[in-house]
SEVOGU-388483 format. One record per residue (C-alpha): x, y, z; residue in three letters; residue number from 1. Coordinates in Angstrom, 1 decimal, padded with zeros to 4 digits. Example, Ala and Ser with C-alpha at 12.3 -4.5 7.8 and 13.67 -1.06 7.14 Angstrom:
SEVOGU-388483
+--------+--------+--------+-----+-----+
:      X :      Y :      Z :  aa :   i :
+--------+--------+--------+-----+-----+
:  012.3 : -004.5 :  007.8 : Ala :   1 :
:  013.7 : -001.1 :  007.1 : Ser :   2 :
+--------+--------+--------+-----+-----+
***
This chain:
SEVOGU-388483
+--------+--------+--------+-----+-----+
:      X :      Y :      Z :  aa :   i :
+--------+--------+--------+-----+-----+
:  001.0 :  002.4 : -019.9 : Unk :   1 :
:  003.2 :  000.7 : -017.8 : Unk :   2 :
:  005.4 :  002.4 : -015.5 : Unk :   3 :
:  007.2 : -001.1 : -014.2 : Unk :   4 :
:  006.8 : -004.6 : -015.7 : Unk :   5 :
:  009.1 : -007.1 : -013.8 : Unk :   6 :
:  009.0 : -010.8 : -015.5 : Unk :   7 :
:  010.8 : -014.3 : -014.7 : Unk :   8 :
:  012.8 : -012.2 : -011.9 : Unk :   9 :
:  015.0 : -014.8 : -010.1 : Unk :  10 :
:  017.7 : -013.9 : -007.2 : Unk :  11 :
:  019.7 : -016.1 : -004.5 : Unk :  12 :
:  021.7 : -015.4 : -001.7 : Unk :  13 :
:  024.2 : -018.5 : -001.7 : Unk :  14 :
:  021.6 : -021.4 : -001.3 : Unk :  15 :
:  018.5 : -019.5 : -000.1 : Unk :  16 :
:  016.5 : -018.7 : -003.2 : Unk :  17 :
:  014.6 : -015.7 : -002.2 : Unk :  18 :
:  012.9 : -014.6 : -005.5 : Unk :  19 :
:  011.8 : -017.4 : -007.6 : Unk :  20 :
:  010.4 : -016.3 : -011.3 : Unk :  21 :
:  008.4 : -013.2 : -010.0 : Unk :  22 :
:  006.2 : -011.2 : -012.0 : Unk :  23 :
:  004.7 : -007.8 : -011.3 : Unk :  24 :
:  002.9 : -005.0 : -013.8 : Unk :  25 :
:  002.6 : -001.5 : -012.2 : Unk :  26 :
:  000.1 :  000.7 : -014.2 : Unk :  27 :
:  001.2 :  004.1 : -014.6 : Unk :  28 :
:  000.0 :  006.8 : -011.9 : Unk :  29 :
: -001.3 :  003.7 : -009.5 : Unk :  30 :
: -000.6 :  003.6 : -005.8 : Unk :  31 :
:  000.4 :  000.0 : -005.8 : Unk :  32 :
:  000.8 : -001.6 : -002.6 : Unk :  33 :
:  003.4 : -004.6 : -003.0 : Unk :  34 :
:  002.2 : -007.1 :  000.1 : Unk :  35 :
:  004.5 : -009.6 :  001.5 : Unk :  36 :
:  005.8 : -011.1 :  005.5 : Unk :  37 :
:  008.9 : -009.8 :  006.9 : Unk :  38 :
:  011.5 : -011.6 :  004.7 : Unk :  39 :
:  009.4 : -011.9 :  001.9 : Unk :  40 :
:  011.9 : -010.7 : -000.5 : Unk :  41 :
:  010.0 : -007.2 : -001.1 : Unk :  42 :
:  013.1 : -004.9 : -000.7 : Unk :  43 :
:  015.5 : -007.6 : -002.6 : Unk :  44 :
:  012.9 : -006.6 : -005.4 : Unk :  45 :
:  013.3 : -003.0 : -004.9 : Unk :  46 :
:  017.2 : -003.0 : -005.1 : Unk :  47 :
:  017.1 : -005.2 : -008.3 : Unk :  48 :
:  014.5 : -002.7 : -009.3 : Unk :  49 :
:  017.2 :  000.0 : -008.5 : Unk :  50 :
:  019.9 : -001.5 : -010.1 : Unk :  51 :
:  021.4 : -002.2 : -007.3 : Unk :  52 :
:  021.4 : -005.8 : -006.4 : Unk :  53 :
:  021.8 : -007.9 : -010.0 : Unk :  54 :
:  019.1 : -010.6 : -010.9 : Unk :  55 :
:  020.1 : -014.2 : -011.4 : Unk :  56 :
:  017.6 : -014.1 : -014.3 : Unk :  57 :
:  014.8 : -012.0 : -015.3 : Unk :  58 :
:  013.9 : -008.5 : -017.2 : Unk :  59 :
:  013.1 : -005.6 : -015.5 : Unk :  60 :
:  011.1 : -002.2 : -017.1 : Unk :  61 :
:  011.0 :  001.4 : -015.7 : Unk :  62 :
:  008.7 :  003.3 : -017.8 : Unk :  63 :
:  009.9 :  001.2 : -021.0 : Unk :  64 :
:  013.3 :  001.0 : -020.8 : Unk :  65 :
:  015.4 : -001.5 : -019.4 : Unk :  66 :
:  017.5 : -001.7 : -016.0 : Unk :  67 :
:  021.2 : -002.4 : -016.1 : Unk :  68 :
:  022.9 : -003.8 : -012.6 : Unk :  69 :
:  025.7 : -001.1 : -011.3 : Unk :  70 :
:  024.7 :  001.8 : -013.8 : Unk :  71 :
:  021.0 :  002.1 : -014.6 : Unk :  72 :
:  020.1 :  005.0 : -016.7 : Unk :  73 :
:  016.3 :  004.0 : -015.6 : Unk :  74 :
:  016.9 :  005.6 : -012.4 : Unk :  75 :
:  016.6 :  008.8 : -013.6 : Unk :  76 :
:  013.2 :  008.0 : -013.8 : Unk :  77 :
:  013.1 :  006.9 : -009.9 : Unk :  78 :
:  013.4 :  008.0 : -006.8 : Unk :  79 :
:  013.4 :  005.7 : -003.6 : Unk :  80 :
:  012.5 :  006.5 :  000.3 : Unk :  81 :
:  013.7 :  003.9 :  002.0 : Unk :  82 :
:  012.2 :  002.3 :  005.6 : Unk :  83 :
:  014.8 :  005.0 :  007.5 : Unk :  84 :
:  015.7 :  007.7 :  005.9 : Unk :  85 :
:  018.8 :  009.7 :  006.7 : Unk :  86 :
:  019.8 :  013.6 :  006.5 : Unk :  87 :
:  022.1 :  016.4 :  007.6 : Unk :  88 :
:  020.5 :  016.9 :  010.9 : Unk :  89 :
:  022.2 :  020.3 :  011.3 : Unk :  90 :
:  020.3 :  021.6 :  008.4 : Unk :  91 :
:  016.4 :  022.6 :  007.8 : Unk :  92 :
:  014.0 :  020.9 :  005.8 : Unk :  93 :
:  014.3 :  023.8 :  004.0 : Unk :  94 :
:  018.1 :  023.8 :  003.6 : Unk :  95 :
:  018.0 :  020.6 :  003.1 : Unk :  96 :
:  015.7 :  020.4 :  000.5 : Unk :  97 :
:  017.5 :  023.2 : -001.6 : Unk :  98 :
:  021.0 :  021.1 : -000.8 : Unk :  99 :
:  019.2 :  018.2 : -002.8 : Unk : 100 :
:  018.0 :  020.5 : -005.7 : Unk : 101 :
:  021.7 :  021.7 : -006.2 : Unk : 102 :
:  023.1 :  018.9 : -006.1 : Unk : 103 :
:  020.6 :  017.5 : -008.9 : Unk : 104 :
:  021.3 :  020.5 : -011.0 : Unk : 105 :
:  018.3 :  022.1 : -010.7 : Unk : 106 :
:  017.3 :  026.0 : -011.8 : Unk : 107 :
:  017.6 :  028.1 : -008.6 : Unk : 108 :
:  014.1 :  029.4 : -009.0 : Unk : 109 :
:  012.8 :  025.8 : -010.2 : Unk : 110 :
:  014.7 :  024.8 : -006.5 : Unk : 111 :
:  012.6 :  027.9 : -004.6 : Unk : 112 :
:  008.9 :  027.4 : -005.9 : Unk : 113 :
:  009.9 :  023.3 : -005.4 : Unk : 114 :
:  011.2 :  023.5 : -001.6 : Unk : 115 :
:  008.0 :  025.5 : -001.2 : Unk : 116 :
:  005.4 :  023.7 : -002.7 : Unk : 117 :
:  006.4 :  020.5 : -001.4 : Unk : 118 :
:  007.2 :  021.6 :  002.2 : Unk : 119 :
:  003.5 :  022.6 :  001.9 : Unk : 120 :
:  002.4 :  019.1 :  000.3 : Unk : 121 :
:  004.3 :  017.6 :  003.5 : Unk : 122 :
:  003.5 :  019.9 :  006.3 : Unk : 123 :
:  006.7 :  021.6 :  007.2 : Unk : 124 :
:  006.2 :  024.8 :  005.0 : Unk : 125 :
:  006.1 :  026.5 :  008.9 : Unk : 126 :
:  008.7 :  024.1 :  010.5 : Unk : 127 :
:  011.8 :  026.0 :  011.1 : Unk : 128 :
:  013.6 :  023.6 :  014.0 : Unk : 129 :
:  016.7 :  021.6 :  012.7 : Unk : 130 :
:  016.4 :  018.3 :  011.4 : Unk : 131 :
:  017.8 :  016.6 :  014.7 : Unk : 132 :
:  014.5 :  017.9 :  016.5 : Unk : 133 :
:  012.3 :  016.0 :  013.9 : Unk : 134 :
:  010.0 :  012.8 :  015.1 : Unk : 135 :
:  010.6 :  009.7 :  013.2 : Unk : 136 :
:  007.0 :  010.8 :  011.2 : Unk : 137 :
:  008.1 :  014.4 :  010.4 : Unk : 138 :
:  011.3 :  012.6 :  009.0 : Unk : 139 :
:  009.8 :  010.6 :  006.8 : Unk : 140 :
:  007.5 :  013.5 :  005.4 : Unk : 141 :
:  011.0 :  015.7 :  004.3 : Unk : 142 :
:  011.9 :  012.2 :  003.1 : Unk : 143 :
:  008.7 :  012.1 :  000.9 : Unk : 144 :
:  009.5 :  015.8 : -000.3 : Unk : 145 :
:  013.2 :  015.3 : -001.3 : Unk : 146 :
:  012.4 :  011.9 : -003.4 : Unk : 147 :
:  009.2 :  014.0 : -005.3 : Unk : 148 :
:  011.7 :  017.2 : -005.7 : Unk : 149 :
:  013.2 :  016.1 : -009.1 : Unk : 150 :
:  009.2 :  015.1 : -009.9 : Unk : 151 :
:  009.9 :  011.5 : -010.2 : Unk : 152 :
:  007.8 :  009.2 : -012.8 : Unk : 153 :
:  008.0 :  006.4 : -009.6 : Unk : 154 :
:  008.5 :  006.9 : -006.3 : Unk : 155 :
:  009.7 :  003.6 : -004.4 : Unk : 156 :
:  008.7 :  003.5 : -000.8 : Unk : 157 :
:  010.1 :  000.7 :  001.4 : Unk : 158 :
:  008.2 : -000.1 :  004.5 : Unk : 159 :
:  007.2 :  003.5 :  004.9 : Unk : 160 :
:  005.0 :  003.3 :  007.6 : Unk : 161 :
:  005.9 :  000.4 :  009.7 : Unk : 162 :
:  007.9 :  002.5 :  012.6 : Unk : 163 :
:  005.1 :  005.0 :  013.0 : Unk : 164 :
:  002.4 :  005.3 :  015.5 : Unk : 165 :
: -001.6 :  005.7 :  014.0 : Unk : 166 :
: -001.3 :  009.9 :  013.5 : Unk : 167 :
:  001.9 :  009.4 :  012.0 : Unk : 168 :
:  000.6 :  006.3 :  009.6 : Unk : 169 :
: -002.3 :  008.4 :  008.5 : Unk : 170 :
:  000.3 :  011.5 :  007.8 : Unk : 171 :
:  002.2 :  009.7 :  005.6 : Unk : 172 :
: -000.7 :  007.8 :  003.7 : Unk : 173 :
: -002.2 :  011.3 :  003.2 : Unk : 174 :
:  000.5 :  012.3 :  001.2 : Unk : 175 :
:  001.1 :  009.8 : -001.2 : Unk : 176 :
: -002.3 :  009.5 : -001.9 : Unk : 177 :
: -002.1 :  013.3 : -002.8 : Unk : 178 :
:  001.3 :  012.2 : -004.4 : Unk : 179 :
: -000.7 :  010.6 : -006.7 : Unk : 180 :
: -001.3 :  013.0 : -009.2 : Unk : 181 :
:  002.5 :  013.8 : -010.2 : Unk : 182 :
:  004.0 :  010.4 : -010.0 : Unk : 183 :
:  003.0 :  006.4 : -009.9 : Unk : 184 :
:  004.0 :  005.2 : -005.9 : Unk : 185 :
:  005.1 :  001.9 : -005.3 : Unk : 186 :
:  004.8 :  000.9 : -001.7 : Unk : 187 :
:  005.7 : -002.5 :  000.2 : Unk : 188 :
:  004.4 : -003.0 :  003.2 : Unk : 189 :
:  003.2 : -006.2 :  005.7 : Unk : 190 :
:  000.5 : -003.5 :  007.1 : Unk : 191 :
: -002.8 : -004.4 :  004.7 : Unk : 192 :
: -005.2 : -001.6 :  006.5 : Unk : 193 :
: -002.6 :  001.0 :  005.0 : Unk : 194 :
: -003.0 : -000.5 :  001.3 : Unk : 195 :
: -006.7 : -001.5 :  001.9 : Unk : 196 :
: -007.2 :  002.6 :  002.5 : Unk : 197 :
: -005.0 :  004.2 : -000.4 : Unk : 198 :
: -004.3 :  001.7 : -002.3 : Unk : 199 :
: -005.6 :  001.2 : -006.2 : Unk : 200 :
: -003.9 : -001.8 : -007.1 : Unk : 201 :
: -002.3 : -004.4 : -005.3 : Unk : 202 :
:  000.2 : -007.9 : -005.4 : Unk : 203 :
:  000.8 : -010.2 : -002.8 : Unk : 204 :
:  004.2 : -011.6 : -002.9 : Unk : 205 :
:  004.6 : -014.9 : -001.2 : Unk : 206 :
:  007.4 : -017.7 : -001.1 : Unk : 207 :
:  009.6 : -015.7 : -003.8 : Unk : 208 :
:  006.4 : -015.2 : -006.2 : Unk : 209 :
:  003.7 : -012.6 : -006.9 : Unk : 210 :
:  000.7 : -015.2 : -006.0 : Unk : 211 :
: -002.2 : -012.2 : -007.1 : Unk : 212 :
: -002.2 : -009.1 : -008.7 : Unk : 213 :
: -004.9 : -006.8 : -010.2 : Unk : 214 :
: -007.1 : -003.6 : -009.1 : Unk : 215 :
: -008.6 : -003.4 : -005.2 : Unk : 216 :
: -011.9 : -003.4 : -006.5 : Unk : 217 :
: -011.1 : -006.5 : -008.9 : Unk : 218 :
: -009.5 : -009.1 : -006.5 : Unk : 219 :
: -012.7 : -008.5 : -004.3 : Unk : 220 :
: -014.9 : -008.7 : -006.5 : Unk : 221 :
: -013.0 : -012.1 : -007.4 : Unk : 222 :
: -013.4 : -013.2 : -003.9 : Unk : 223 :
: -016.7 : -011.5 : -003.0 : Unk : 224 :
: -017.8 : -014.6 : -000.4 : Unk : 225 :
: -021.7 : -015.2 :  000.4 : Unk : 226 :
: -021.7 : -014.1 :  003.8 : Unk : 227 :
: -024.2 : -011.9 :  004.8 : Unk : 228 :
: -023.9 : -009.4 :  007.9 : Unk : 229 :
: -027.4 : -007.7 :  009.4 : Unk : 230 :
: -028.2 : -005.3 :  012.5 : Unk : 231 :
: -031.3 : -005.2 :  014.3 : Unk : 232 :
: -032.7 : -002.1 :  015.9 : Unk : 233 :
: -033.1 : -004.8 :  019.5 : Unk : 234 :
: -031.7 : -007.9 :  021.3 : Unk : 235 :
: -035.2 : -009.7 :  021.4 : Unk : 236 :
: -034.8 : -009.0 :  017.5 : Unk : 237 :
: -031.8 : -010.3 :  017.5 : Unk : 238 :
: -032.2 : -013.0 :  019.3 : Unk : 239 :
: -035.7 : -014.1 :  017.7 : Unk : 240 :
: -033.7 : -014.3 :  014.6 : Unk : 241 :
: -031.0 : -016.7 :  015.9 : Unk : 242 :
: -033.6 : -018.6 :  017.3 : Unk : 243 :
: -035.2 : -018.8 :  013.8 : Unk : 244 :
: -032.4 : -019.6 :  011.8 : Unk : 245 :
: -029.8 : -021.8 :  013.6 : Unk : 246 :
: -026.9 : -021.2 :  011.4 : Unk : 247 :
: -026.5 : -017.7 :  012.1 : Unk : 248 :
: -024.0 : -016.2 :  014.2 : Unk : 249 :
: -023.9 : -013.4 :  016.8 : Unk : 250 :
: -020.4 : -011.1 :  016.0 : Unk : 251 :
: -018.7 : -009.3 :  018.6 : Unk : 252 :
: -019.9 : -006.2 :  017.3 : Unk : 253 :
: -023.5 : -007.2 :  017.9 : Unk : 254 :
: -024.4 : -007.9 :  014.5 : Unk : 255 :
: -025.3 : -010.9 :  013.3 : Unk : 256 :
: -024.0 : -013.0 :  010.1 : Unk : 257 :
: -024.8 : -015.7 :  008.4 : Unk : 258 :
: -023.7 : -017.8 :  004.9 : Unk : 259 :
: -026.3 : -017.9 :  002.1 : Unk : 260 :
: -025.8 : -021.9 :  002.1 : Unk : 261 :
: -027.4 : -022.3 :  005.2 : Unk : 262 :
: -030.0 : -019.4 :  005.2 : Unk : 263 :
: -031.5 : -018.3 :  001.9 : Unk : 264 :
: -031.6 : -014.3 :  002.1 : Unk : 265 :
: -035.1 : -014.0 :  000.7 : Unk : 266 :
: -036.1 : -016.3 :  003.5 : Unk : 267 :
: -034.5 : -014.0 :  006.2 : Unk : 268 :
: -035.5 : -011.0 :  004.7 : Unk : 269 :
: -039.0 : -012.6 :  004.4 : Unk : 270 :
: -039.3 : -013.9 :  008.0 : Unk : 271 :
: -037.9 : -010.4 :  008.8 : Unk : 272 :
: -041.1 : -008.2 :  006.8 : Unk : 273 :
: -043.4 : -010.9 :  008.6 : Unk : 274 :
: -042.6 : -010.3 :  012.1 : Unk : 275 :
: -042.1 : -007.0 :  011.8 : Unk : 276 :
: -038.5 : -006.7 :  013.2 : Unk : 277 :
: -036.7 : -004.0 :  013.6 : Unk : 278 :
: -033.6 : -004.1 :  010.9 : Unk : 279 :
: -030.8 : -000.9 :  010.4 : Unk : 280 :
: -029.1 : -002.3 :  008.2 : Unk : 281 :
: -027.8 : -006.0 :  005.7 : Unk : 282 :
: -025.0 : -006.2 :  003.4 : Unk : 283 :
: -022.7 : -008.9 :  001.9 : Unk : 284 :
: -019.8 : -008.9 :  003.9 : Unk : 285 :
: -016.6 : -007.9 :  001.6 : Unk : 286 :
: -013.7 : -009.5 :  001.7 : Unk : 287 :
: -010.5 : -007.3 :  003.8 : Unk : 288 :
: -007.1 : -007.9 :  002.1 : Unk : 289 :
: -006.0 : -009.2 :  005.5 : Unk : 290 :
: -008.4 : -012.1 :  004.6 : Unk : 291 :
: -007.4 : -012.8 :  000.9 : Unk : 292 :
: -004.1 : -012.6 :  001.9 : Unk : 293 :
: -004.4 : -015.3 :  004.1 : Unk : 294 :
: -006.3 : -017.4 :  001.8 : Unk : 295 :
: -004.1 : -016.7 : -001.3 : Unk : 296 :
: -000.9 : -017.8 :  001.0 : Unk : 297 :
: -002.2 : -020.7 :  002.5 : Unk : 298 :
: -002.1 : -019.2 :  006.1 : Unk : 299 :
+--------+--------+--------+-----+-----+
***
């Protein structure tokens, strides 16, 4: 099933047509990263998404049903982090967490075993300081607990690691890949190592369209290239070999690459075997997203 389908989607801002007939599927318990530039139109998605900006034309779906501008009943189904979240910053996580389960309506002792179990998912089952003491990283943890709390069929996360240093980034993908198994994440970002890593499914959204979409594993496959990338156990290996075969290339790592078009592999492997080099290791070089991206869009 589907948890979001968004077709024709069209919105402007006065002249400036920002979305322009997107289209986006979201399976059900994915981590889908939604890729796009600064400006891309990413979070004008997520607010039509959320009800709150209205479409110019264009259907939206949240888990079947549809979304209505101003008063969405779909968003029952949702719950949004945005880029910066904010809190009571005289409070706990904690207190602040059992704030937002009373204010939902929640059982008291469905709020106790929540607060605890996500404060645990997050890392700040032991953290006891106020909220004004928090990093920007721990912040955006209790931001990730309090939108899972009402257990959420899609959590929307807007840019949620693009203010954070590399501990931080790798905090915050931990979790929602753990977050995974109770809910279907949505996340935009312009940072493709952080979808290439969690990631299951993917779109790239360029000049007010969703230019590619599908499974990781799919859109590289589609793309697979014919380069082929080699180590040697030596440089007079390595250099016998680019001495051999003149359209090879030495990489900055110190391996070597070449394009099956210009060198057949049998033939490298061969001439490999026959003078006895020594060789650690050959693969096809796949495809980053950082590199489909830029092909897709034309950069």
């Amino acid at each position: 099933m589907d948890m979001l389908h968004i077709q024709g989607l069209y919105k402007n801002f006065g002249e400036k047509a920002v979305l322009k007939g997107l289209d986006l599927t979201v399976p059900e318990h994915s981590i889908f990263g939604f890729i796009g530039k600064n400006g891309a139109g990413k979070t004008t998605t997520i607010k039509t998404v959320l009800g709150l900006l209205k479409a110019d034309a264009g259907r939206i779906l949240v888990n079947g049903e549809e979304v209505i501008y101003g008063d969405s009943p779909t968003n029952r189904h949702i719950s949004y982090l945005p880029d910066v979240p904010a809190f009571y910053s005289f409070m706990t996580a904690e207190e602040y967490l059992q704030f937002c389960g009373r204010i939902s309506g929640m059982d008291p002792a469905q709020i106790r075993s929540r607060c605890k179990e996500l404060l645990l998912l997050v890392g700040l089952a032991e953290e006891k300081h106020r909220i004004k003491g928090f990093s920007r990283g721990m912040k955006q943890r209790l931001g990730i607990a309090q939108a899972l709390l009402n257990r959420p069929k899609l959590l929307i996360c807007d840019e949620p690691t693009s203010a954070l240093d590399p501990v931080g980034r790798k905090e915050i993908l931990d979790i929602l890949l753990a977050a995974r198994q109770q809910t279907t994440v949505l996340f935009s970002t312009h940072i493709l190592s952080d979808v290439e890593r969690i990631c299951t499914d993917v779109a790239f959204l360029n000049n007010g369209i969703v230019e590619l979409q599908g499974t990781v594993a799919d859109i590289k496959s589609k793309f697979r290239n014919d380069i082929y990338r080699l180590e040697t156990g030596s440089d007079a290996a390595r250099n016998q070999l680019l001495a051999a075969f003149p359209g090879m290339e030495a990489a900055q790592d110190g391996s070597l690459q070449f394009r099956q078009q210009c060198h057949d592999v049998h033939a490298v492997l061969g001439f490999i075997a026959e003078n006895r080099l020594p060789l650690t290791r050959m693969e096809q070089a796949e495809p980053t997203l950082e590199n489909l991206f830029m092909e897709v869009t034309g950069q």
